[in-house]
C-alpha positions in Angstrom: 57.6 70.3 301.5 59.2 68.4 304.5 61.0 70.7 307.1 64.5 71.0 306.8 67.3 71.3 308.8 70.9 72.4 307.9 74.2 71.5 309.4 77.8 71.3 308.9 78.2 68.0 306.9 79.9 65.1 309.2 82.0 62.4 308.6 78.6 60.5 309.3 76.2 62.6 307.3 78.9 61.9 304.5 78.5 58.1 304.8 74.7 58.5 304.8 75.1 60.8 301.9 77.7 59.1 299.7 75.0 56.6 298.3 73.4 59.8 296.6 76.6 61.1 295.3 77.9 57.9 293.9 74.8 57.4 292.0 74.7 60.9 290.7 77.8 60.9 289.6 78.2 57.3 288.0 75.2 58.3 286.0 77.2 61.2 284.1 74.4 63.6 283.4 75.0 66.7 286.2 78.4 66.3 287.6 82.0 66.1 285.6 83.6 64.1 288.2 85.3 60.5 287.9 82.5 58.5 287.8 84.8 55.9 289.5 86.3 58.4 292.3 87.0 56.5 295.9 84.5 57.1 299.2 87.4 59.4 300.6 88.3 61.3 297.4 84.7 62.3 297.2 85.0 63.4 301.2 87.8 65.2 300.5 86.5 67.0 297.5 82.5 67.8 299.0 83.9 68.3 302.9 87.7 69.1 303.0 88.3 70.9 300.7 85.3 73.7 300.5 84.9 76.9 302.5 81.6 75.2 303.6 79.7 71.7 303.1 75.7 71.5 304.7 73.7 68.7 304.7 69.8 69.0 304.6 68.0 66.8 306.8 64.3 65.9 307.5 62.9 65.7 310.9 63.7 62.1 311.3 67.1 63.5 310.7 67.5 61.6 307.2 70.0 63.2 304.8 67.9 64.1 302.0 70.5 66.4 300.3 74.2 68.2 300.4 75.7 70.8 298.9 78.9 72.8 299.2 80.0 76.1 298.5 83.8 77.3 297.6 85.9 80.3 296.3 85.3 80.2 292.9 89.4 81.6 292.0 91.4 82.5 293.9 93.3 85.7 294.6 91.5 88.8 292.9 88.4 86.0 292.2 88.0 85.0 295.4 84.7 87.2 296.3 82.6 85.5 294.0 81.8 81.8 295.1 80.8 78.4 293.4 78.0 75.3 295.1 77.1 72.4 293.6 74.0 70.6 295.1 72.8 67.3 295.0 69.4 66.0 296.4 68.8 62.0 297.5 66.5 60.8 294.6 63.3 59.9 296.6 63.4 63.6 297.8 63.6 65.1 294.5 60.6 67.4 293.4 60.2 68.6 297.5 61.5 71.4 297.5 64.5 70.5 298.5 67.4 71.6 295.8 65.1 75.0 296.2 66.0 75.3 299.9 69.9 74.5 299.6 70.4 76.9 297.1 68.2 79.7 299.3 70.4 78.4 302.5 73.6 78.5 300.5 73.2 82.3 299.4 72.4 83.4 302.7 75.6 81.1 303.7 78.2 83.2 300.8 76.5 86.4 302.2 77.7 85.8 305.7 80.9 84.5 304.4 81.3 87.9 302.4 81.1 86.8 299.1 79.2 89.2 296.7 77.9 87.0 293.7 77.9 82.9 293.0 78.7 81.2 289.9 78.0 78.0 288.3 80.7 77.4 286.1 79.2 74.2 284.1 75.2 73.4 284.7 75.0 71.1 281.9 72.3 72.1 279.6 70.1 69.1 279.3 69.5 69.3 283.2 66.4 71.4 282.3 64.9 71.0 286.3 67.8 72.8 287.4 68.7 75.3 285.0 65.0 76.3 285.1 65.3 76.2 289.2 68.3 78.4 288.8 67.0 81.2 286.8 63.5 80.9 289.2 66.0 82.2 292.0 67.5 85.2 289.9 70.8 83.5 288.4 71.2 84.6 284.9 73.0 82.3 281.8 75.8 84.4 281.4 77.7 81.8 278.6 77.0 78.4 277.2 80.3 75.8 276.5 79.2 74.4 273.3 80.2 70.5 273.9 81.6 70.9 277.2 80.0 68.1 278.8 80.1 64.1 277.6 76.9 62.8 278.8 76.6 59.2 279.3 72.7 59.4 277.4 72.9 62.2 274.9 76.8 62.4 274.0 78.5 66.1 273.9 76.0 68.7 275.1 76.5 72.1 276.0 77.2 73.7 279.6 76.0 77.1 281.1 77.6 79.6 283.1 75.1 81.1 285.8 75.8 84.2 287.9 73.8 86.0 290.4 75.0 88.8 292.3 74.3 88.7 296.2 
């Protein structure tokens, strides 16, 4: 696996990175946002918006993932926290998803949140749910239909927790 540094996301990290996240979500498969969202809506809702937003870079210093992490609800709620992760296609199977996630825990722990949640991994993204559950997060509920994939149609969704 390439080594990987983390940082707070940038306004330029974002531009390098928003080639990765249009792409994964226009294909519909992971990620149940507009498919058709603008280059600052998408700033907004991975950088502005979250408690936190890393990228992961290679030594060259070439974005080869994001992700964020956020209060999963708020008031009584808000100790438990929510990521989503996304990884540059020609650095998929590196490693790299695997270190973000790692990263982001130790990043809730620090922040003082005592579990994260997924609230909709959608079921046919086997590499990740498998990745997930490798790194101690449990299905806790499946959303029968909960996701319109743009290949397979409705499929299901799962929740994952893992306490910190």
């Amino acid at each position: 696996m390439t080594t990987l540094a983390f940082s707070p996301i940038t306004d330029d990290d974002f531009a390098a990175f928003w080639p990765t996240f249009q792409a994964i979500v226009a294909a519909q498969e992971t990620y149940a946002f507009d498919p058709d969202i603008s280059f600052e809506a998408a700033r907004q809702l991975w950088c502005k918006t979250p408690n936190a937003s890393v990228v992961a870079k290679d030594e060259n210093g070439q974005v080869l993932g994001a992700y964020y992490l956020k209060t999963n609800a708020a008031g009584p709620g808000d100790h438990i926290c929510n990521c989503g992760y996304m990884v540059a296609p020609a650095a998929r199977s590196k490693g790299v998803a695997r270190a973000m996630c790692e990263h982001s825990q130790q990043q809730a722990r620090e922040l003082g949140f005592l579990a994260m949640q997924y609230n909709a991994v959608v079921a046919t993204n086997e590499v990740a749910v498998a990745l997930w559950q490798k790194l101690g997060f449990s299905i806790v509920g499946t959303v029968p239909n909960a996701y319109r994939h743009a290949r397979f149609g409705f499929v299901d969704t799962h929740v994952m927790h893992k306490t910190l």
